[in-house]
C-alpha positions as CSV (number, residue, x, y, z in Angstrom):
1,X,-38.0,-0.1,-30.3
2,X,-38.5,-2.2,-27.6
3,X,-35.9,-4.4,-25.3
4,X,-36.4,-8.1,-25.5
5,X,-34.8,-8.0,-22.6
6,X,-37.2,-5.9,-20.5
7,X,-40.4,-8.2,-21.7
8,X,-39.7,-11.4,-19.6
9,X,-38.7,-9.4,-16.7
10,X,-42.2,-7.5,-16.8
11,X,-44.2,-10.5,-16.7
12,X,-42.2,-12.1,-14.3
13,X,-42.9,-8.6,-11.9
14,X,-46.7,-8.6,-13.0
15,X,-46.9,-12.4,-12.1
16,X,-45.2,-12.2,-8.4
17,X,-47.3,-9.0,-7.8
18,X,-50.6,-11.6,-8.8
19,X,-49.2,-14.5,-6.8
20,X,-48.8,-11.8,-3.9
21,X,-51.6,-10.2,-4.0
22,X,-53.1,-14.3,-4.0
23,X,-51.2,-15.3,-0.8
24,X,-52.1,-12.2,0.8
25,X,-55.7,-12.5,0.2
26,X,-55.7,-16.2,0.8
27,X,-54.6,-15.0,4.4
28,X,-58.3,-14.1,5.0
29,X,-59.5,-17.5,5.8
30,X,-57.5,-17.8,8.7
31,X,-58.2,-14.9,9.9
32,X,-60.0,-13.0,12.9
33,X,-63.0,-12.7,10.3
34,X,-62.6,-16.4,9.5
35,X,-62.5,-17.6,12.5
36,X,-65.3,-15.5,14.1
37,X,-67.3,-17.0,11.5
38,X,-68.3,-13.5,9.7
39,X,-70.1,-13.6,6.6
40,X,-68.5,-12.9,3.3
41,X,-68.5,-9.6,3.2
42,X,-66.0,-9.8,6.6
43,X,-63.6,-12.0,4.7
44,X,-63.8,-9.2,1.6
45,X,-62.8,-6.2,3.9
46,X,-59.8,-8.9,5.2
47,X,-58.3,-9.1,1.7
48,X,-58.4,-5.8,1.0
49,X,-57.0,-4.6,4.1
50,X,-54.3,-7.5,4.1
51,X,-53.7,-6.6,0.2
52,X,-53.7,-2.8,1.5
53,X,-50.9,-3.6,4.3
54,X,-48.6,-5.4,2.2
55,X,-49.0,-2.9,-0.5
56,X,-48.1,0.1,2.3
57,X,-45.2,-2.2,3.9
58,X,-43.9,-3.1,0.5
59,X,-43.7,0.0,-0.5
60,X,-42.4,1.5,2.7
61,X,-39.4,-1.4,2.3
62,X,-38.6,0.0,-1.3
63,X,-38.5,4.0,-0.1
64,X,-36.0,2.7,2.7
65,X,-33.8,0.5,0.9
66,X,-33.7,3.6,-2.2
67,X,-33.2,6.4,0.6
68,X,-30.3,4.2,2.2
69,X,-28.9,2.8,-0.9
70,X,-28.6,5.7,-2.9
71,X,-25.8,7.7,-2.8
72,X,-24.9,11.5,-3.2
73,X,-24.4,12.0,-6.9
74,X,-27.8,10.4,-7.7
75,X,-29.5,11.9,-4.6
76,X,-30.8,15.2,-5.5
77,X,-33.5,16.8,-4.2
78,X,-35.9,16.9,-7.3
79,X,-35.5,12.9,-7.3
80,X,-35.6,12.0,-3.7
81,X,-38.8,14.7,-3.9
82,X,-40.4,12.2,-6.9
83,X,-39.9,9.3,-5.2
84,X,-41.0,10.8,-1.7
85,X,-44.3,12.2,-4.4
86,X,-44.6,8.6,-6.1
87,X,-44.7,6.5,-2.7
88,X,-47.1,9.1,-1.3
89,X,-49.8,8.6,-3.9
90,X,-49.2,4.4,-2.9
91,X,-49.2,5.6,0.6
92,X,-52.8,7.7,0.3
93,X,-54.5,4.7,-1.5
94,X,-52.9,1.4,0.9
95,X,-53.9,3.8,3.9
96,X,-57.7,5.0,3.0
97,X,-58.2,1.2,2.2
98,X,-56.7,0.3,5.4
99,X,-58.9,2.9,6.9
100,X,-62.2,1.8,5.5
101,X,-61.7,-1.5,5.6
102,X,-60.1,-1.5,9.5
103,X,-63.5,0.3,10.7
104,X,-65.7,-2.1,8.5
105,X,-63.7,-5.0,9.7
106,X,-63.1,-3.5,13.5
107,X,-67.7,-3.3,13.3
108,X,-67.8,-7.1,12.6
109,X,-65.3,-8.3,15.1
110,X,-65.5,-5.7,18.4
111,X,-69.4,-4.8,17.8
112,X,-69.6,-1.4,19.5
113,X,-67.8,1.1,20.9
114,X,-68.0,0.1,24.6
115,X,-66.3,-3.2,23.7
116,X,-63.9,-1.5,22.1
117,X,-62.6,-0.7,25.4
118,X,-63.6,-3.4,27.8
119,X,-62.8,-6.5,25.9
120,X,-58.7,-7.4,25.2
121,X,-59.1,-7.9,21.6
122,X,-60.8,-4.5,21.3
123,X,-58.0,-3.1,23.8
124,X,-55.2,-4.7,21.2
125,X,-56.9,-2.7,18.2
126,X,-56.8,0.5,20.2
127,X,-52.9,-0.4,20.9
128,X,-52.6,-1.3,17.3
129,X,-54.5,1.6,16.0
130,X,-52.4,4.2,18.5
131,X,-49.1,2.5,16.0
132,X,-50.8,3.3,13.3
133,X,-51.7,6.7,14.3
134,X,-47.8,7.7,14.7
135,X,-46.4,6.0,11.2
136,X,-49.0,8.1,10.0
137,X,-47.9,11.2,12.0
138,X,-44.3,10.0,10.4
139,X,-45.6,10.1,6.9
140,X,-47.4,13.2,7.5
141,X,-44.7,15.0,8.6
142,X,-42.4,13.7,5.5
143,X,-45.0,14.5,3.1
144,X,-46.0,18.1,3.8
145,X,-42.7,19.0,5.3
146,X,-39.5,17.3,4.1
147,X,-40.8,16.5,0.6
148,X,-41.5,20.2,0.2
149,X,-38.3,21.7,1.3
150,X,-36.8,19.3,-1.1
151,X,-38.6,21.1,-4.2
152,X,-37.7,24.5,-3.0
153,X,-33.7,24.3,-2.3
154,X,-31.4,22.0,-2.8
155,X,-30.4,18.9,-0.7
156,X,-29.4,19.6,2.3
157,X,-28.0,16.7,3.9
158,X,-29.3,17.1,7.4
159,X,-32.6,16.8,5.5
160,X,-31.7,14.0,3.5
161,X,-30.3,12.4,7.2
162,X,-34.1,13.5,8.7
163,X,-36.1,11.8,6.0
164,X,-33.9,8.7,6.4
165,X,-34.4,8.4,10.2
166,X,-37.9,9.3,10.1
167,X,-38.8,6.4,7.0
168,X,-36.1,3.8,8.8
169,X,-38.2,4.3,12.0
């Protein structure tokens, strides 16, 4: 049986994840790789690592608003641990494509290593990449960590108040 109801609403979702995924990509062309006049491979590793960040922040958003919405009687352990599982997997995939296509794209734009550090753009991705290093350290640390405390033993909510704080920051 399926809900009438539920049909409309799903192709609404699928078409504003298509017309996001469009504006994010679109993005590209006025980008650094756009305007350093990189080829088209440059403006390719821009979508996807635009389309990767929104993807990672969106879904970052979503954990924060369930994790502070929620409340007690529908916050156990077992479904704050499938959640926490659930955004990990988006996690993995928006951040090994923000990886790859950060070093392709960081290649094009700095050139080398040594301009990495002498020039103020390559300076700004060492600042930017520094960031990036401690969100991951968060996520690390509520992946191996909190989330699996949560499967062993019930919530806690010092826990629950640690994941919150640590996804929030």
């Amino acid at each position: 049986h399926r809900d009438l109801h539920s049909f409309p609403t799903r192709r609404s979702s699928d078409l504003l994840w298509l017309v996001s995924v469009v504006f994010l990509a679109s993005l590209a062309w006025i980008s650094h790789a756009a305007a350093a006049g990189v080829h088209s491979l440059g403006l390719l590793g821009d979508m996807l690592h635009l389309c990767a960040a929104g993807g990672w922040i969106g879904g970052l958003v979503s954990l924060t608003i369930f994790l502070v919405r929620v409340r007690a009687p529908f916050l156990s352990g077992e479904t704050v641990a499938r959640v926490l599982h659930r955004f990990s997997t988006l996690s993995l995939c928006c951040v090994s494509l923000l990886v790859v296509s950060g070093i392709s794209n960081s290649w094009l734009l700095v050139g080398s290593i040594y301009a990495l550090f002498t020039t103020p753009y390559g300076q700004l991705l060492l600042f930017k990449l520094t960031l990036f290093a401690i969100l991951i350290g968060f996520g690390a640390r509520n992946r191996f960590l909190v989330e699996a405390k949560l499967l062993k033993a019930p919530a806690e909510p010092d826990l629950l108040l640690q994941l919150r704080r640590n996804v929030v920051c």
